[in-house]
N, C-alpha and C positions, 0 to 999 in steps of 0.2 A: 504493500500500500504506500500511496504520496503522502507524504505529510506537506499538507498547505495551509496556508492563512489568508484571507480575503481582509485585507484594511478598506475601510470605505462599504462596506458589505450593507449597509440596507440602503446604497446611491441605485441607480441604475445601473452601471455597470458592476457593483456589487450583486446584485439582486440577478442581475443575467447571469453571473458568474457561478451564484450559487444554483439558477434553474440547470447551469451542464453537470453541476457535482450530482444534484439530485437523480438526474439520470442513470449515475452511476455509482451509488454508494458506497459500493462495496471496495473503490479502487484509491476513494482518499481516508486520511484522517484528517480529521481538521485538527490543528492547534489552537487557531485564534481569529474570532472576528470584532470587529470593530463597527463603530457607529457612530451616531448625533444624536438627535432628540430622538430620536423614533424608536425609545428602548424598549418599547413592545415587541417590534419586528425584529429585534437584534437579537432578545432575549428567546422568540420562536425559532429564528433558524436556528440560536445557539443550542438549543436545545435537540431539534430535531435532527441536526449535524453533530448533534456529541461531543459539540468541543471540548478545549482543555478551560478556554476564556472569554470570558465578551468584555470587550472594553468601549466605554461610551466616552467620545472626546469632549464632555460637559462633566464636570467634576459635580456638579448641582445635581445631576441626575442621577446620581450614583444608587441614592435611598433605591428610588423607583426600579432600578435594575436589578440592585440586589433581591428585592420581594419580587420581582418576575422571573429570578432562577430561584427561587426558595423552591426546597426539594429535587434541584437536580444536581448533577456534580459539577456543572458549570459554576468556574470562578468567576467574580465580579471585580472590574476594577474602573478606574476612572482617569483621565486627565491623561496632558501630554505626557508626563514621565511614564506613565502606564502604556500608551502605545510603545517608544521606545523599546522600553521591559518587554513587552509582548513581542515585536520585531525579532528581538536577541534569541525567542525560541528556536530551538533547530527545526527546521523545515525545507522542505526540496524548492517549494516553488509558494510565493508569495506575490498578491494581488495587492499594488498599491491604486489604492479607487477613490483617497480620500481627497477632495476639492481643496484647491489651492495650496500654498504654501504648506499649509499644516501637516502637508504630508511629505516632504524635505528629511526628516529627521528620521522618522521609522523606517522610508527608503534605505537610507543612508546605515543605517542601524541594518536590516535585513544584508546589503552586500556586503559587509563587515561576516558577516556569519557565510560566506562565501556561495550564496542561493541563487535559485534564480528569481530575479524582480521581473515579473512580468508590469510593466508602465501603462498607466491611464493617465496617470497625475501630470500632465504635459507642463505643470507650475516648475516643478522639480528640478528638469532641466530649463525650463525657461531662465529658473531664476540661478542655478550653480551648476548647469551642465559640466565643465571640466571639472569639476568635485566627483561629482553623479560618475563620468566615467573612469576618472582616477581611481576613486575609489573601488570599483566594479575591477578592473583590470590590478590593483595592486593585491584586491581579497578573489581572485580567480571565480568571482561573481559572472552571470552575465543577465544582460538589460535586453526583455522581450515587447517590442513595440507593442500596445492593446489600440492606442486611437487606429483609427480604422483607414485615415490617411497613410500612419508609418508603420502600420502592419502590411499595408498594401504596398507599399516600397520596399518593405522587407522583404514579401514574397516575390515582387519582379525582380528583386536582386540575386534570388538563389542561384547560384552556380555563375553570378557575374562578378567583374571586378570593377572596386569602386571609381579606378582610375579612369577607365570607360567611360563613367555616367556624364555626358556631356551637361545634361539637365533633368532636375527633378519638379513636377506640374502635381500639386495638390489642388486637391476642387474645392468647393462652398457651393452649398445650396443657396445662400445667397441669403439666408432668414429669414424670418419674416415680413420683413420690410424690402426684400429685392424690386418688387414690382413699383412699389409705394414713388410720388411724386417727392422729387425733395425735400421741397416747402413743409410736406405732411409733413416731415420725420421732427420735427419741435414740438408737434403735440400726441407726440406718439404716447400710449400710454402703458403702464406696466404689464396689465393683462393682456394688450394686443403683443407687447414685445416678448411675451411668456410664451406665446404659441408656434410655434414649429411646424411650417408645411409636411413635411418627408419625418421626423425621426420622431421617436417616443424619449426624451430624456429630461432632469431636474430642470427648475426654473434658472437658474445662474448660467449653463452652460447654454440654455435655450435663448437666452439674453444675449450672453457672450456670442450666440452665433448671429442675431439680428442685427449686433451691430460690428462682427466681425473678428470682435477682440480674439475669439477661439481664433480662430485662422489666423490672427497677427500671432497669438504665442505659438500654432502649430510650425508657422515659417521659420522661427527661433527654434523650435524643438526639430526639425529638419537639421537644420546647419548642424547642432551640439551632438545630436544623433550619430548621422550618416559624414560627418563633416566635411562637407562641400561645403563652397562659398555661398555666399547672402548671394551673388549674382546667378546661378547657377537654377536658383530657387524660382518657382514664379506659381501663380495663381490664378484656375479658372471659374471664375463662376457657374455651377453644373444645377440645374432645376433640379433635373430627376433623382441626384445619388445615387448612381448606380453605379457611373467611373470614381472611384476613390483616389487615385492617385495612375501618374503617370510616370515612367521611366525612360528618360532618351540618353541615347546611347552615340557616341563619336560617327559610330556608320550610318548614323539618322536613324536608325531604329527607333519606337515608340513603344513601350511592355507595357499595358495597360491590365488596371485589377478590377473586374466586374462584379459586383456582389450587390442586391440586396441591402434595401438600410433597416441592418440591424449587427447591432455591435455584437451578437451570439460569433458571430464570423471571426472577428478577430482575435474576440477572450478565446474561443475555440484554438484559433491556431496556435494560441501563445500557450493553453494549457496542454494541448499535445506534441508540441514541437519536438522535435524534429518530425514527427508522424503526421500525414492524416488522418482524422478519422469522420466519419459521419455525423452530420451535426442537423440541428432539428433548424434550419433557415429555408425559406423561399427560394427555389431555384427561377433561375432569368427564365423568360419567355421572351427572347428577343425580338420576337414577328409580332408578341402585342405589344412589348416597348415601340415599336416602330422607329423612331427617329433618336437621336442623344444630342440636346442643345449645351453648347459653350458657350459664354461671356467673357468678355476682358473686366477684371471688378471696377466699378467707381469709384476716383480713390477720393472722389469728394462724398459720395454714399460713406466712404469705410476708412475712413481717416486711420484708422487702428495700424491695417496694411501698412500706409507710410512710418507711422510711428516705429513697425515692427522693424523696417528698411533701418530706420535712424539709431534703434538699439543696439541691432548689430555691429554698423560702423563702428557706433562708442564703443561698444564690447566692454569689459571689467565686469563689473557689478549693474550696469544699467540697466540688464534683463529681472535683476531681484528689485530694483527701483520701478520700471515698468507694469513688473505686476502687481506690486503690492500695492501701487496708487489704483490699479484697474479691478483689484479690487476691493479696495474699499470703495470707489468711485460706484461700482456695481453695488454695492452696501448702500450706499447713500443713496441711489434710482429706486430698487426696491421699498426704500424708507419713505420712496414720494418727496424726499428733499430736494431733489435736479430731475429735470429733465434727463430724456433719454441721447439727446447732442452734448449734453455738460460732461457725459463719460470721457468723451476722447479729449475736451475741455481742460478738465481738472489733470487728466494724466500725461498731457503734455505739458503743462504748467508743472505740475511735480517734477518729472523729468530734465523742465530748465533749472527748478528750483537746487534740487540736489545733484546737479552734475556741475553747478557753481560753486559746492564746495569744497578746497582742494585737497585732494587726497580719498574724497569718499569712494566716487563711483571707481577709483585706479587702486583700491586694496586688496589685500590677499584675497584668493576667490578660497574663504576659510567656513564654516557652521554658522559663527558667531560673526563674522562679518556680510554675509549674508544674512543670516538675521537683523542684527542693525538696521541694514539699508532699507532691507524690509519693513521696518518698525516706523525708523523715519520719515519713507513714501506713502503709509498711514497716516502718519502724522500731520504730515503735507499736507495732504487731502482733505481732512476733518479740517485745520484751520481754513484752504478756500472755501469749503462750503460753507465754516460758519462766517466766514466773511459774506458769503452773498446772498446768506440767509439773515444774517443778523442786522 
C-alpha cells in the first residue's frame, strides 16, 4: 500500500483527489489530511479514509474537530505548526491542495522527507520556486505538476528534451468576464465574478481566473517549473478547455494535450505516475466538439498577464510580493471593499511600493524571507484600501 496525504483535502482539488482514492481503497493508506473551516467534511473523509490525522488550518476550530472524531482513532490537531508536523510524516506521495501561500511551508517540509509532492499550490512556486526546486533536488524529492496546464506540458514533454522546447502556449478560458464589454468590468460584481463558464472549482480561484490572476501566477509557475525563459512563454485564450497547454518544438512541431475540464485528469496522472491507468473522466467526442476557438488575451481585459511579464524580469522575491498583495487584494473584493478592476490596482501599487525598498525584493530567496515579503505585500495592500476607503 501508498502511504499518502492530501493537504488542502476538503478544496476541490482535494475532494477530486480523495473521489480516485475512494475508488481504490485498498491501495493507499492515508496519513494525513488537512482543511479550513469545513471541519465537518474533513472530519468525514478522515474518518472514512482511516487516517493517522486531520489537521484544520484554523487553530479556532480545533474544539469543533476534535468532537467530530470523538470515537475514532483519528488525531486532531490545529494550526500552521501542525501542518508542518503533519508534512514530516513519512509518506510516498503527498497532495499539496492548500490555496495560497499557506501552503509554502508543508510543501517544503514534505520534500525534506525526500517524497513525492504532487503540486496544485501554483502560490509555492510562484512565490520561492528556486527554494521549491532546490530543495526537491538536494532531498532527492521530486515535484508532480497537478494544474492541469503543467501536467499537460508535463505529458507533451515525455520522452523530449527540454533544450528542444522552442515555446510553451498555456490556454485560459478566459472567465467569466471574457465576452463582457470593458466598461462593464467596474461594476462587475462578486457573484457574477464567482461563476465559471467550463470548470466546477472554489470561489478564489474562480475569481483568480475572471480576472486572470491564475494564469498571471501559472506563467511564473511555467518558467520556475520547466525553466525556460518568460519569453519562450505565451498565452491563449481557449473558450472550450479542452486544449490545456501546448508544446512547440525547434522543428515547429506543436504537442498539444486534449482533455476534458476536469482536474480528475491531472490528480490522476500525478497519482499514478509513471503509469497509466483508467480514470473515471469524459472522453473527447471530437465531431460534436466540432471547431476549437483561440484568442490572443486583452492585456487591457487582464492587466495580471503584464504584471506577471514585469515579475519575472524583476525576478528575487517579487513573485512572493506579487502574490501576497493578489491576494489579499482578492481578500478585500470578496469583502465588497474594491471593486473587481482595484485587484490589478492595488497589486501593482504594492509591487512599486516594495521593490522601492532597497534590498527587499534582491534577498536571499530563504522561508523567512519569503515570508516577510509576503507579510509586507499584505500589508501594503490593507493600508491602500484603507486609504481609499477611509
Amino acid at each position: 500500500m501508498r502511504k499518502i496525504s492530501i493537504f488542502g483535502a476538503t478544496g476541490s482539488i482535494g475532494q477530486s483527489t480523495i473521489d480516485l482514492i475512494r475508488r481504490a481503497p485498498e491501495a493507499y493508506d492515508v496519513v494525513a489530511l488537512s482543511g479550513g473551516h469545513n471541519v465537518a467534511q474533513l472530519a468525514r473523509d478522515a474518518i472514512e479514509l482511516n487516517a493517522e490525522i486531520a489537521i484544520t488550518a484554523h487553530e479556532s476550530r480545533l474544539p469543533e474537530l476534535c468532537a467530530a472524531l470523538a470515537g475514532s482513532d483519528v488525531e486532531a490537531a490545529a494550526g500552521a505548526r501542525a501542518l508542518v508536523e503533519a508534512a514530516s510524516r513519512p509518506a510516498d506521495w503527498i497532495m499539496s491542495a492548500i490555496v495560497g501561500a499557506a501552503g509554502l511551508a508543508p510543501g517544503l517540509t514534505a520534500l525534506e522527507q525526500g517524497t513525492t509532492l504532487a503540486l496544485a499550490n501554483k502560490e509555492s512556486l510562484v512565490c520561492a520556486g528556486q527554494l521549491l526546486m532546490r530543495t526537491a533536488a538536494q532531498h532527492g524529492a521530486r515535484i508532480l505538476p497537478v494544474d492541469s496546464e503543467h501536467s499537460a506540458v508535463f505529458q507533451a514533454l515525455v520522452g523530449e528534451q527540454i533544450e528542444d522546447v522552442e515555446r510553451i502556449i498555456i490556454t485560459a478560458s478566459g472567465g467569466a468576464f471574457r465576452d463582457w464589454p470593458l466598461a462593464d468590468l467596474k461594476t462587475a460584481t462578486l457573484a457574477q465574478a464567482s461563476s465559471h463558464p467550463n470548470w466546477d472549482m472554489g470561489q478564489r480561484i474562480t475569481i483568480d481566473s475572471a480576472s486572470m490572476f491564475n494564469k498571471a501566477l501559472e506563467v511564473i509557475e511555467t518558467r520556475e517549473f520547466f525553466g525556460i525563459s518568460p519569453e519562450q512563454i505565451e498565452v491563449l485564450v481557449h473558450p472550450q478547455s479542452l486544449v490545456h497547454a501546448l508544446v512547440g518544438f525547434r522543428d515547429g512541431a506543436l504537442m498539444s494535450h486534449l482533455g476534458a475540464p476536469d482536474m480528475r485528469h491531472a490528480i490522476g496522472y500525478a497519482l499514478h505516475w509513471p503509469h497509466r491507468k483508467e480514470l473515471p473522466v469524459e472522453r473527447l467526442d471530437l465531431a460534436a466538439v466540432g471547431q476549437l476557438e483561440f484568442r490572443t488575451p486583452d492585456l487591457q481585459r487582464y492587466p495580471a498577464l503584464r504584471q506577471a511579464q514585469d515579475v519575472m524580469a524583476r525576478g528575487g522575491l517579487s513573485g512572493a510580493a506579487f502574490n501576497g498583495a493578489k491576494e489579499r487584494a482578492l481578500d478585500h473584493f470578496i469583502a465588497g471593499r474594491i471593486g473587481f478592476l482595484d485587484m490589478a490596482t492595488i497589486t501593482e501599487q504594492v509591487l512599486e511600493a516594495l521593490e522601492a525598498q532597497p534590498g527587499l525584493i534582491d534577498a536571499s530567496m530563504t522561508l523567512e524571507n519569503v515570508t516577510q515579503v509576503d507579510d509586507l505585500a499584505r500589508q501594503a495592500a490593507d493600508q491602500i484600501v484603507a486609504q481609499r476607503t477611509g
